[in-house]
C-alpha positions as a LaTeX table, in Angstrom:
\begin{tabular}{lrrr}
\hline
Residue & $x$ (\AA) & $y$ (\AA) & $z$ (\AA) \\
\hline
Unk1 & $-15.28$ & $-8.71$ & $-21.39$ \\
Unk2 & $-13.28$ & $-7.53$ & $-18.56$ \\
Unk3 & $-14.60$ & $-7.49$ & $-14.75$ \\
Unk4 & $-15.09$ & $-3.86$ & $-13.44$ \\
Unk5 & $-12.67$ & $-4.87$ & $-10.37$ \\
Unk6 & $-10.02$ & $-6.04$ & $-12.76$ \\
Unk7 & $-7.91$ & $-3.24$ & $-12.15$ \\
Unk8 & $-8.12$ & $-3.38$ & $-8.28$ \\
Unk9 & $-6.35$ & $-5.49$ & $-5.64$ \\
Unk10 & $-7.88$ & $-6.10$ & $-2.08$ \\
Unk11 & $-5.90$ & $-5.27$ & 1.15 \\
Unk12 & $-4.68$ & $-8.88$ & 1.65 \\
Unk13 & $-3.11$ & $-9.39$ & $-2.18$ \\
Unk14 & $-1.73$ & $-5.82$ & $-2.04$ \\
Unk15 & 0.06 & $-6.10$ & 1.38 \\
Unk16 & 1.33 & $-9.73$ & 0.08 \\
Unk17 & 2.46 & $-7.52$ & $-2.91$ \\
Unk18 & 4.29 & $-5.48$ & $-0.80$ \\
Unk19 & 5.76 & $-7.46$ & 1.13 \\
Unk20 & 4.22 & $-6.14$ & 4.56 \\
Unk21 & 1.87 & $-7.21$ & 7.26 \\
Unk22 & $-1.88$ & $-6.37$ & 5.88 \\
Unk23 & $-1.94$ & $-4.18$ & 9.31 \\
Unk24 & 1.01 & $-1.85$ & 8.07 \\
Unk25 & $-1.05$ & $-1.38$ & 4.46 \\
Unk26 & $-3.97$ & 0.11 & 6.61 \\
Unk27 & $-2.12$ & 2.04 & 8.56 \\
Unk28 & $-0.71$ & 3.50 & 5.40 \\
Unk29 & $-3.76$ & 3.79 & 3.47 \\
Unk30 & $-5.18$ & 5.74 & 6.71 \\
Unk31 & $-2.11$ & 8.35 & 6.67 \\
Unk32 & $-2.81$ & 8.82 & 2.59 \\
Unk33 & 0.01 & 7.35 & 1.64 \\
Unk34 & $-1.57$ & 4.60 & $-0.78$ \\
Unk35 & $-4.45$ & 5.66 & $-2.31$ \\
Unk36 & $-7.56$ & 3.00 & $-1.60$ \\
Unk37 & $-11.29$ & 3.19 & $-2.00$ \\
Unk38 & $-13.42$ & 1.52 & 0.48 \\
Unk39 & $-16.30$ & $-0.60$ & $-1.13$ \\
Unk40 & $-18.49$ & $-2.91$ & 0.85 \\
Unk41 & $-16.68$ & $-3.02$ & 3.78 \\
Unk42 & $-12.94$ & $-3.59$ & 2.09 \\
Unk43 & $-9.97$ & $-1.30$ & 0.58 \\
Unk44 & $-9.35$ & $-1.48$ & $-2.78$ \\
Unk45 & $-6.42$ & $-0.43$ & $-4.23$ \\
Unk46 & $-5.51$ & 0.36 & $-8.19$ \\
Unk47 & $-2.81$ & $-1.57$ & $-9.48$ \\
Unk48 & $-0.86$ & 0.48 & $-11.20$ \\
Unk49 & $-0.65$ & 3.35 & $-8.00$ \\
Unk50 & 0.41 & 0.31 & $-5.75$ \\
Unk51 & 3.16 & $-0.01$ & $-8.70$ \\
Unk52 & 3.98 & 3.62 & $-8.39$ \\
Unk53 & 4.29 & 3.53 & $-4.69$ \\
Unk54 & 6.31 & 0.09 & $-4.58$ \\
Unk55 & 8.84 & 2.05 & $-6.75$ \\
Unk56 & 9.51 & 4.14 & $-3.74$ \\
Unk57 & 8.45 & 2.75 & $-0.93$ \\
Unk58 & 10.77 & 0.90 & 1.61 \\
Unk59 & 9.50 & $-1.90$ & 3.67 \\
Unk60 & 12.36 & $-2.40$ & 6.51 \\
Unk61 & 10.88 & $-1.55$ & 9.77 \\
Unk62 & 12.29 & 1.23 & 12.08 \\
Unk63 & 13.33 & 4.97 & 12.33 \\
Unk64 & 15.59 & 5.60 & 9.37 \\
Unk65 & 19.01 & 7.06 & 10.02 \\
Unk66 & 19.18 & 10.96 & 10.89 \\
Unk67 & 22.44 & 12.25 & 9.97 \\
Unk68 & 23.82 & 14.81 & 12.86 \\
Unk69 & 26.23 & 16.95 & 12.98 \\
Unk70 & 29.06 & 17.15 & 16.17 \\
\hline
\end{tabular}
């Protein structure tokens, strides 16, 4: 019988996931960028939409490059 939380990972396993500091996850789950649910006091986040958003998201840290013209 599965668990009802199967399907979920917490902040900490999602970031390590990611690759990122658990600190950058929240500040993406609080711009809506991941999609989380908060339950007792912790995000959870669906596996396969932390899937879909690995697919696209890039982890290196900075401004990315602007093109401009002269």
């Amino acid at each position: 019988m599965a668990e009802p939380f199967d399907d979920y990972l917490d902040l900490l396993e999602a970031a390590r996931d990611l690759g990122i500091h658990p600190q950058s996850l929240r500040r993406l789950i609080k711009q809506k960028k991941v999609p989380a649910i908060m339950f007792a006091g912790k995000y959870l986040i669906r596996k396969d939409q932390l899937q879909m958003f690995k697919a696209t998201y890039d982890p290196r840290p900075g401004r990315k490059p602007v093109r401009r013209l002269l």
